[in-house]
C-alpha positions as CSV (number, residue, x, y, z in Angstrom):
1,X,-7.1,-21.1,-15.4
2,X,-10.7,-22.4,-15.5
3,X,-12.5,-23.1,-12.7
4,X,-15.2,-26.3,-11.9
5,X,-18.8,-25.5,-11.7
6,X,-18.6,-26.9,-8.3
7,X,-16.6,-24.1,-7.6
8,X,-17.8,-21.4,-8.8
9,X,-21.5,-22.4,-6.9
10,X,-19.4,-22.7,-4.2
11,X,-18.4,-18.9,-4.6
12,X,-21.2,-17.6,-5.8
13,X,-22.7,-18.8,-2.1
14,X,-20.2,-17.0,-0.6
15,X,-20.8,-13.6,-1.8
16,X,-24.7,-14.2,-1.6
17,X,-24.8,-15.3,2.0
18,X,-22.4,-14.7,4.2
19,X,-22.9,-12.7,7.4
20,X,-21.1,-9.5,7.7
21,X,-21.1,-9.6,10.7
22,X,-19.3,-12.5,11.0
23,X,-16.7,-11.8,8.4
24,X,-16.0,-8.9,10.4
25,X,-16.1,-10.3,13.6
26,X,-13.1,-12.9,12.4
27,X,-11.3,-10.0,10.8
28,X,-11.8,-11.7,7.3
29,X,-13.3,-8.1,6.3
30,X,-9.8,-6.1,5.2
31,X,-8.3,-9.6,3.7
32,X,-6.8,-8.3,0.1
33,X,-5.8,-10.0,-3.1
34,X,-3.3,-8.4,-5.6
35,X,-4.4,-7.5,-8.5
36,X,-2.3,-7.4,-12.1
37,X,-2.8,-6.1,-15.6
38,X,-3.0,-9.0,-18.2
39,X,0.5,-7.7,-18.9
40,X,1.2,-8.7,-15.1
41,X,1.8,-5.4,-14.1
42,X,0.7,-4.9,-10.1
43,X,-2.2,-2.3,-10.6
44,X,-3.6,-2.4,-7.0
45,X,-4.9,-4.4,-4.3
46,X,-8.6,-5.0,-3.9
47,X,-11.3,-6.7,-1.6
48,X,-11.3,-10.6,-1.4
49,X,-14.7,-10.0,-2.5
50,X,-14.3,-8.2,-5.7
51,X,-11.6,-10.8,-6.5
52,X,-14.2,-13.4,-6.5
53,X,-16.3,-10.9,-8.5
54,X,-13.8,-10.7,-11.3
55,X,-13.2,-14.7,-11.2
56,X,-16.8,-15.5,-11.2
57,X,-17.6,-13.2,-14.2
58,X,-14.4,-14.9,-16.2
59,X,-12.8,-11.0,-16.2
60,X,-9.5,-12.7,-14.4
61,X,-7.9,-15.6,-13.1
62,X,-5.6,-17.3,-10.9
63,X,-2.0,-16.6,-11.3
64,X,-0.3,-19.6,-9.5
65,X,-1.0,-23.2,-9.2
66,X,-4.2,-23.7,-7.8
67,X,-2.7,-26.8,-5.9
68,X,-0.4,-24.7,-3.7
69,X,-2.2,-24.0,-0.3
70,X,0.5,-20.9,0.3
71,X,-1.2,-19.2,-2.7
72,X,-4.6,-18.6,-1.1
73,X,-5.9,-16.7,1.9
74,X,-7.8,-19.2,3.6
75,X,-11.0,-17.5,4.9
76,X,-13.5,-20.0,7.5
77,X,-13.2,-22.8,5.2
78,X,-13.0,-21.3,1.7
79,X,-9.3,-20.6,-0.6
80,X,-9.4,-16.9,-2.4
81,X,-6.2,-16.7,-4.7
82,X,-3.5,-13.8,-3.1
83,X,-2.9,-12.7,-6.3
84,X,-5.3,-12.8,-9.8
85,X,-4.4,-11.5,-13.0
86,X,-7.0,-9.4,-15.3
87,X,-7.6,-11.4,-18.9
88,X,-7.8,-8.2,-21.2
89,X,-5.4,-5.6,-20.6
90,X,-6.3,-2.9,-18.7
91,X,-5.2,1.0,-19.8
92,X,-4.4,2.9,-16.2
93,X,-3.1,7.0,-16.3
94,X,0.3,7.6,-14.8
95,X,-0.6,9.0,-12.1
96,X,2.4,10.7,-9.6
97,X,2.6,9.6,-5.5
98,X,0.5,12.4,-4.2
99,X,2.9,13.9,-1.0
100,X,0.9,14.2,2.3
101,X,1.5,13.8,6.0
102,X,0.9,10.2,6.2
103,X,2.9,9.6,3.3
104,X,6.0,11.6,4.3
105,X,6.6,9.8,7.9
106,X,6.0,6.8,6.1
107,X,9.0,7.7,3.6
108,X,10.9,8.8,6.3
109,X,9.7,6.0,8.3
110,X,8.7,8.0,11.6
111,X,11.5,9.0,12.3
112,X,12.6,12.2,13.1
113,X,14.9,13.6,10.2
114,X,17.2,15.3,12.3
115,X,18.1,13.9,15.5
116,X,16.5,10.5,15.0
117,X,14.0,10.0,17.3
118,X,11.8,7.0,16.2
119,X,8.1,8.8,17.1
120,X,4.2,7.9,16.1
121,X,2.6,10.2,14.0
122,X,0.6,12.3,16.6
123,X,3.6,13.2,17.9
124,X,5.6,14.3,14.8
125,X,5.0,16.9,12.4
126,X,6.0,18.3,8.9
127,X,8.8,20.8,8.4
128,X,10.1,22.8,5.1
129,X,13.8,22.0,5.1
130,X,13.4,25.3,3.3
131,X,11.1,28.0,5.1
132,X,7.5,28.3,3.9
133,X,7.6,31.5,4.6
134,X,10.5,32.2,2.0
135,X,8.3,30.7,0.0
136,X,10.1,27.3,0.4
137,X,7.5,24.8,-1.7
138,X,5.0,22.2,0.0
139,X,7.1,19.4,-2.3
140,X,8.5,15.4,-1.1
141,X,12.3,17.4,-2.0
142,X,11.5,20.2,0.7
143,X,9.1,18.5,3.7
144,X,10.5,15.9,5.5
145,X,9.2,14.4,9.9
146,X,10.3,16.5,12.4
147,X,9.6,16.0,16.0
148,X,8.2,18.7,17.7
149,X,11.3,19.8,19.7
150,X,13.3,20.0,16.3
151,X,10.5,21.9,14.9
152,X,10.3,24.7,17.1
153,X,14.0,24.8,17.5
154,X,14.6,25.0,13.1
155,X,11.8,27.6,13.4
156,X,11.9,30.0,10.3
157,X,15.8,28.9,9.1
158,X,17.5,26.6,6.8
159,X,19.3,23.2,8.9
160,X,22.5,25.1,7.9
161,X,21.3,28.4,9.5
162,X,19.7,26.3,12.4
163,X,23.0,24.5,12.9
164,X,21.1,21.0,12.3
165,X,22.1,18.5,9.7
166,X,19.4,16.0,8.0
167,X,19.8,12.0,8.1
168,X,19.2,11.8,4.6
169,X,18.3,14.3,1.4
170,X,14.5,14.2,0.8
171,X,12.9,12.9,-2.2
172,X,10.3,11.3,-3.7
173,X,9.6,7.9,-3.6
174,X,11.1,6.1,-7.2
175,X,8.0,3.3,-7.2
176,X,4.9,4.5,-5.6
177,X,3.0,1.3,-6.5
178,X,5.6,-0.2,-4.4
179,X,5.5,2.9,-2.0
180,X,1.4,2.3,-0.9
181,X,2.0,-1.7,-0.9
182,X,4.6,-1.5,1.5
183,X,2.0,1.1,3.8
184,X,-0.4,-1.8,4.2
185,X,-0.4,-3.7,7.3
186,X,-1.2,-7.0,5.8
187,X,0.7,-9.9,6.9
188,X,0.7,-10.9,2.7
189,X,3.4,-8.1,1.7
190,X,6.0,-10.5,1.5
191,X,4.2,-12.8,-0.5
192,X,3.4,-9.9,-2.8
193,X,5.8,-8.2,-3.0
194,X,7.8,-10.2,-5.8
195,X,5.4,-8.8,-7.9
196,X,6.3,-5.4,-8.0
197,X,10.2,-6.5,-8.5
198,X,9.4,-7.7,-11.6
199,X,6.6,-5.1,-13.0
């Protein structure tokens, strides 16, 4: 999609003078745009700002109509696209969903994995359905959120040996692109999201 030179001024303004400040102040600082591969595969999601980067220098463009107000995040009074597509395509490494704390509660969606409770993270903690210290691995198939009560009452055992039965089997995540999308806190997930149903 090619954009009018009254535009792309208009952008180019923007970037140059805006006041951080005052982007920040308005909470236009974290706004995102979804980026895809020229094959439109979702690759990530990136600044507003280095979405208009990658327009301005004709390295992507719009993906939907330009006429649909839904399509942009409206920041003061400027449109930046929700989702722009790269024009050459771009070669990315397979790279696997690294396991870690915050991405374990969010699997198991703070919740306690055996009795339930619904807890924030400072109050939760990691536990090896099999003991670490039978050399049970540090893996998404053996760690799974544990309150702190369940914790210290599993101890060194197995849930069998403990008497304690999980909510669900532990694994890993089958789409982390989808898996770190749906960890953002932007209201535009939704919007995005048919994206990643079709990559």
């Amino acid at each position: 999609m090619k954009f009018s030179l009254q535009f792309l001024f208009h952008c180019v303004k923007i970037i140059n003078m805006w006041n951080i400040t005052s982007v920040v102040r308005k909470g236009f600082y974290m706004e995102q745009v979804l980026l895809l591969n020229s094959d439109e595969e979702p690759l990530h999601l990136t600044s507003w700002r280095r979405a208009l980067v990658l327009l301005l220098k004709g390295k992507a463009e719009c993906v939907e109509k330009i006429e649909n107000i839904e399509n942009y995040i409206k920041i003061d009074n400027t449109l930046i696209p929700k989702v722009i597509i790269l024009k050459d395509y771009r070669a990315i490494p397979h790279t696997e969903l690294p396991y870690s704390r915050e991405n374990i509660f969010k699997r198991d969606e703070y919740t306690c994995q055996y009795c339930g409770k619904h807890l924030p993270g400072n109050e939760l903690t990691l536990d090896h359905v099999y003991p670490k210290s039978r050399l049970g691995p540090d893996t998404w198939e053996n760690i799974v959120a544990c309150c702190k009560e369940c914790n210290q009452y599993k101890a060194d055992r197995t849930p069998k040996e403990a008497g304690m039965k999980l909510l669900r089997r532990p694994s890993r995540p089958l789409d982390g692109k989808l898996f770190e999308l749906t960890k953002n806190s932007s209201k535009n997930i939704e919007y995005w999201i048919k994206y990643y149903k079709t990559a």
